[in-house]
Structures are given as C-alpha cells and as structure tokens.
matplotlib code that plots the C-alpha trace (Angstrom):
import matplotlib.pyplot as plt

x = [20.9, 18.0, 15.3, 12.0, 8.8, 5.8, 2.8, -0.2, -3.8, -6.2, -9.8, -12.3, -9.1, -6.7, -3.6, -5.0, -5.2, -1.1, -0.9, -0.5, 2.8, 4.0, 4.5, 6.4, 8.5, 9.8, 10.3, 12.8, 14.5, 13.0, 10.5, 7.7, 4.4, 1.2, -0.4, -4.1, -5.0, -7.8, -11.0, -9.7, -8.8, -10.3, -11.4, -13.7, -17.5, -19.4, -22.8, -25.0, -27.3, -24.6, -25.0, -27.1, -30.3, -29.3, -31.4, -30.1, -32.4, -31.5, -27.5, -28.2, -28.0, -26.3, -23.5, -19.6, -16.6, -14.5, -16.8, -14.8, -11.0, -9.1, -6.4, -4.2, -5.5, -4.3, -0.7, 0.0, -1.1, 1.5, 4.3, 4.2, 4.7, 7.6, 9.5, 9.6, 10.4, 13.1, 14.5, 15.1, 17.3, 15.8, 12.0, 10.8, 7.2, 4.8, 1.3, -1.4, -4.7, -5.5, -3.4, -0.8, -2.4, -1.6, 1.8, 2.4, 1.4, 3.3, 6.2, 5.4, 5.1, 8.4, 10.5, 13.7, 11.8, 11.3, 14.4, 12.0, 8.7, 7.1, 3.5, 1.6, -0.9, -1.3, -2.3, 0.3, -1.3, 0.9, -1.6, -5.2, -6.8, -7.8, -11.3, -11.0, -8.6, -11.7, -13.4, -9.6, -9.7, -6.7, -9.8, -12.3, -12.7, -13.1, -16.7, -17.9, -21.1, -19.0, -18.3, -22.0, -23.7, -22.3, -23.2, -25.1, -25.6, -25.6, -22.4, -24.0, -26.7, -23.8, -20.5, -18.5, -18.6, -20.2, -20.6, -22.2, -19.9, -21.8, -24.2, -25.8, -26.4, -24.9, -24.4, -22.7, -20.6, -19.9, -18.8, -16.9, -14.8, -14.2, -13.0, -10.7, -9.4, -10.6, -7.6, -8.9, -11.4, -14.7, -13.3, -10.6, -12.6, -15.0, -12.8, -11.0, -14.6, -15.1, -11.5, -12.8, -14.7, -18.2, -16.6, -14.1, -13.7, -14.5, -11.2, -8.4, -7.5, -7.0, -4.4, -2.4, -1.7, -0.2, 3.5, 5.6, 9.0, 11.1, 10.0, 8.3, 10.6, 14.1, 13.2, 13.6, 10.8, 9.4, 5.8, 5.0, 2.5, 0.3, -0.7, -4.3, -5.6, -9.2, -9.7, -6.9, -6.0, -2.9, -3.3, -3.9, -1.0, 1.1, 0.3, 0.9, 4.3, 4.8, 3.3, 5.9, 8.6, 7.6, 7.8, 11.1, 12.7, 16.4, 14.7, 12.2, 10.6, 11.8, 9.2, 8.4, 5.7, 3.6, 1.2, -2.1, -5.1, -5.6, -5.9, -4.0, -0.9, -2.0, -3.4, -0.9, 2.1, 5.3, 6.1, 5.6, 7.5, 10.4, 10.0, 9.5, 12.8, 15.1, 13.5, 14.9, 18.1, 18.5]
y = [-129.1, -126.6, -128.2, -128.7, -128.0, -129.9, -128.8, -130.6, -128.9, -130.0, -130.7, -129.7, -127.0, -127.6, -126.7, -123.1, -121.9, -122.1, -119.9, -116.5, -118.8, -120.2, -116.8, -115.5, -118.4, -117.8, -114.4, -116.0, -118.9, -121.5, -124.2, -125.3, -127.7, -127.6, -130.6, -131.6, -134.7, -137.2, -135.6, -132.0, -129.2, -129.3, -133.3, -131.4, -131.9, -128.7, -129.7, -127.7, -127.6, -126.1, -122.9, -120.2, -120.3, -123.3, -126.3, -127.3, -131.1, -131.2, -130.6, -133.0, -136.3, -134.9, -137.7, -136.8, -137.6, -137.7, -140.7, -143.9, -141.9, -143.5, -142.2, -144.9, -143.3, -140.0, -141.3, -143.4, -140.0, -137.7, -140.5, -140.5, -136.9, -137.8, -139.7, -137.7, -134.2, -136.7, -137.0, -132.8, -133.2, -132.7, -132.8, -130.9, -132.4, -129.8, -130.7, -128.4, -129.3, -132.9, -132.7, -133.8, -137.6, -138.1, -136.7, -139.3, -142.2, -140.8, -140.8, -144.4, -145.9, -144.4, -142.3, -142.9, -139.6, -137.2, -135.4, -133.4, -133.2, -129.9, -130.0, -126.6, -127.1, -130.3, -134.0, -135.7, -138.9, -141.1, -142.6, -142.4, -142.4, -138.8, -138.7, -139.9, -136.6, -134.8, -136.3, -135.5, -132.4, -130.7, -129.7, -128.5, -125.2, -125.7, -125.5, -128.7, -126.3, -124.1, -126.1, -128.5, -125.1, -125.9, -129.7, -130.3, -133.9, -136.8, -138.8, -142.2, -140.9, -139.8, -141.5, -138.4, -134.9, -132.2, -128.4, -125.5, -122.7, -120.5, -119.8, -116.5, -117.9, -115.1, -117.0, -119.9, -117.7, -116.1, -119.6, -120.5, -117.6, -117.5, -120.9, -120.9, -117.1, -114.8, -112.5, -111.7, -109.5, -110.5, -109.5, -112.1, -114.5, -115.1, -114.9, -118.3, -119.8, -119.6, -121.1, -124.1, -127.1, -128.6, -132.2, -133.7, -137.9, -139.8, -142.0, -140.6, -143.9, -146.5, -147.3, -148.8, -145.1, -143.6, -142.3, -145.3, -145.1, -147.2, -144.9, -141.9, -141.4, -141.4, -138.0, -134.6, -133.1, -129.5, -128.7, -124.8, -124.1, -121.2, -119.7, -118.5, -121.3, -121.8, -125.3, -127.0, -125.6, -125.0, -127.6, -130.3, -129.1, -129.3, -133.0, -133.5, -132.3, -134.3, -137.8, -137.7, -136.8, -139.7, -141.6, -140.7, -139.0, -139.0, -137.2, -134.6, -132.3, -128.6, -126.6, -122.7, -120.7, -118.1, -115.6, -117.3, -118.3, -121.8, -119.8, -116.6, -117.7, -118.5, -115.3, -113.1, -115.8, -113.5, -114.4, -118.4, -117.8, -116.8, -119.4, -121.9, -120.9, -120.9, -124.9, -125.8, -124.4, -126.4]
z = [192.3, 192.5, 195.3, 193.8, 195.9, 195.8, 197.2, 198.3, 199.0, 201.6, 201.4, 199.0, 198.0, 194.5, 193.4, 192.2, 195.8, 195.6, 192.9, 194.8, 196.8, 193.8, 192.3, 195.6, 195.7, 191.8, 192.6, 195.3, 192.5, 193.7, 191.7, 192.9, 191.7, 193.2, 192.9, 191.9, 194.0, 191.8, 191.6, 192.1, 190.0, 186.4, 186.9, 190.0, 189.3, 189.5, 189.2, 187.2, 190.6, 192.2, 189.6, 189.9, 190.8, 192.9, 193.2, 196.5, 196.0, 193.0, 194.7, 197.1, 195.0, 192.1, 191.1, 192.0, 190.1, 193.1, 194.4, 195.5, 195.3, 198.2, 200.5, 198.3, 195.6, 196.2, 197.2, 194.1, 192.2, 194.3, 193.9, 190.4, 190.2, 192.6, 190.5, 187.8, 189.6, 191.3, 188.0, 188.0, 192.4, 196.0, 196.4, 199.6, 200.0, 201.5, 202.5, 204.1, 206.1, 205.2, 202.6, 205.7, 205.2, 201.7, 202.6, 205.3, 203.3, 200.6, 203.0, 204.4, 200.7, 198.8, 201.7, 199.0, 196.6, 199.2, 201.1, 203.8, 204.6, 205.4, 207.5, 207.3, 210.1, 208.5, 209.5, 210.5, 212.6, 215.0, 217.5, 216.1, 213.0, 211.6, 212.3, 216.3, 216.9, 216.1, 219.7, 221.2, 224.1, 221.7, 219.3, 221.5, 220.6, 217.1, 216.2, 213.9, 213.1, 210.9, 208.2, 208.9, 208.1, 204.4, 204.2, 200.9, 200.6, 202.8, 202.3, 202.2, 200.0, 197.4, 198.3, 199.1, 201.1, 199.3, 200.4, 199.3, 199.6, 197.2, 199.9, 200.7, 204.5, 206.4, 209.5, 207.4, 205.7, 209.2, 210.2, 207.6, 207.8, 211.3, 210.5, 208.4, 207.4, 210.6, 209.4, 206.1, 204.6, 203.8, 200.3, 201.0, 202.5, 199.4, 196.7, 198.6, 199.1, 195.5, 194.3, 196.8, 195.0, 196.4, 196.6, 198.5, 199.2, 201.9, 202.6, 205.0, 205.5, 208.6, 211.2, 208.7, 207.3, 210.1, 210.4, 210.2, 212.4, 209.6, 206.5, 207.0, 210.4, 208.7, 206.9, 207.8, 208.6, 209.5, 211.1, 210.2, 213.4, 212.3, 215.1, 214.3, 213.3, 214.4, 212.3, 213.6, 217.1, 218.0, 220.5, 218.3, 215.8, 218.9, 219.4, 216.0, 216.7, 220.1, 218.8, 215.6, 217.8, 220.4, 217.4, 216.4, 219.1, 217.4, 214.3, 215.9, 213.7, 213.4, 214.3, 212.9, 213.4, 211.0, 212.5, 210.3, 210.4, 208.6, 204.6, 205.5, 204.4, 201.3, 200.9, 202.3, 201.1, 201.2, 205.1, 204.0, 201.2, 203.3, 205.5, 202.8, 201.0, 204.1, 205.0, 201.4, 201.6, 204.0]

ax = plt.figure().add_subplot(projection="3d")
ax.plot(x, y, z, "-o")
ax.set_aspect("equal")
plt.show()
C-alpha cells in the first residue's frame, strides 16, 4: 500500500505553506496532507488591526483565537488525522521547525500510527526542554533580534505570541529574511511573510514531552539537516541528531542533508521532493 505523507508546519506557519511540495510530490505518485494545527490555517485570527492602515495599539491587545491551545492540544489534533489516514497504509510523519514538538509527542502518545518520522530542521528534544536550547552554545549565532523586531503584543498581556509581519520596517524585514530564507529573493521572501499568520501559542510543552526511548524510540526516523539554516544552526540540528541517537543508539536516525535555508525548501521544493519520496519508499 501507497505511503501517505503527513506534514506538519511550524510556528505562526499553516498547511498552505506546503502547497508548492504537495504539488511536487503528486507529480511523483505519492499522497500527502498538510496539516492545520488548532488555531492555524482558516480558524487563524487576523485582526482587523492587523489590516491596513494598521493600528499597531489597537494590535497589541487585540484578542487571539489561538489563546490557551496546548502542545497536548495540537497532538490529540494530528493523532486524529492519524488514525484515519492509517485506515488508507503507512503514514510517514513529517514535521518542520517547531512543528518537530508536536511530532515527538505525537510519537510518544500513539507510536503504533506512525511507521517513520521525518525532522526537517525540526525540534526534536532529548535532554532539555525547547525553550532552554535557546540559552545552549549550539544556537549562538542565531540572532533573537530578528524575529523580536516583529513582536506585536506582550504575551502575558494577550495569552499568546503575536507578530507583525506586514511591517514596512526595513531593518525587520532585513532580519527576518536573513533568518529564515537568506537564499531567496526579496520577491520570495515576502510572498512567504504574507502566507505566515500574526499568532502562534505559547505551550511547547515540559520535560514530560521529550523523546521517550520506549515509544517515540522504536520508530524509524530521518532528520533532513538543511544546511543554511540561520534559525536553527546547524549546530543545534546536529545535537538534535546526537541526543536522539544517545537515546536510542540501536535505532539512530538517518540523516540527509538539503542545501536550504530554514523556508527554501519550501519554496524551491523539487530537491525535498526527491528526497522526501526516496525516505518513503523506504
């Protein structure tokens, strides 16, 4: 039976960035579903501050659907897409960015609906908790500025994060790009920014969500380093790769790389495409 891919976004993205992969992959037989995490996709809030003109106080304590969505919240979601697309043969489970954290928990809750994991420069935490890798020497050369240029409300004044990426700023936008797509075109660059929603949630979860040797360790798994990656260092996506392997060192993950920057390869998708199709045969 036909493997069926299912992809997972990271933050403050939705499943209509993997549109432009989604198409690549048909053209090579496979099937695929992107998946809208709560709060994303068409159940996003766009508040009307967030139009133009912007009223950037008005932005700043605007309410957010996406308030109180958990990290348990968005794996319950992605295992009952599971067990229906279970019903249809293999399930590859692919996860990008922080989409990597709902994969893992998915993987810890319900390991028996997923035959391999995928990681595309993705969370994948074994000793710490996802926000203390930040203060880890693996991420010192990403810049925390880039993406606090964009802040647009505090998150205990609103319960969630929320950015403006339909800023003008040209030293955020400068940021922002250098980022997270360096290797695109400016051209490139904003038509991603504006497929991005202002609101993500606050919860990645607690120690209690990290790679688990007894589930999330008996699968295959594959981490897809991309190599350009200014957001997620290859550093850090290298101790990714060492701490799950530490983990379970009978079941390592097998690694493959993609000349990318952190959103290339979802721009550019044919060389993922590729990569992605030859990981399922398998």
């Amino acid at each position: 039976m036909n493997p069926t891919l299912v992809l997972v976004h990271g933050a403050f993205a939705n499943s209509f960035s993997f549109a432009p992969l989604q198409a690549k992959l048909a053209l090579r037989g496979l099937r695929s579903l992107a998946v809208d995490l709560p709060g994303h996709g068409f159940a996003a809030t766009y508040p009307v501050e967030y139009q133009a003109p912007q009223d950037l106080a008005g932005l700043a304590t605007a309410p957010g659907a996406i308030k109180g969505v958990t990290l348990a919240d968005n794996a319950a979601h992605v295992i009952g897409v599971l067990e229906r697309v279970r019903e249809h043969g293999p399930v590859v489970l692919v996860g990008h960015s922080r989409g990597g954290v709902t994969v893992t928990a998915v993987a810890n809750a319900r390991p028996d609906l997923v035959d391999r994991l995928v990681y595309v420069s993705a969370w994948a935490p074994v000793d710490l908790d996802v926000g203390d890798y930040y203060a880890e020497p693996e991420m010192a050369s990403f810049d925390p500025a880039a993406v606090a240029g964009a802040a647009a409300a505090n998150p205990a004044d609103v319960g969630l994060l929320r950015c403006n990426f339909r800023t003008a700023d040209p030293d955020v936008l400068a940021g922002l790009k250098a980022a997270f797509l360096a290797d695109g075109t400016d051209d490139e660059f904003r038509t991603f920014l504006n497929s991005f929603q202002p609101d993500e949630n606050l919860d990645v979860g607690t120690s209690d969500d990290r790679a688990q040797a007894a589930t999330w360790g008996t699968l295959p798994r594959t981490f897809v380093r991309l190599t350009h990656d200014a957001s997620m260092p290859l550093a850090m996506q290298d101790r990714m790769i060492r701490e799950g392997d530490a983990l379970t060192p009978d079941n390592p993950y097998d690694v493959r790389d993609l000349s990318s920057s952190h959103l290339g390869w979802l721009v550019h998708p044919a060389p993922a495409a590729d990569l992605l199709a030859e990981v399922a045969s398998r």
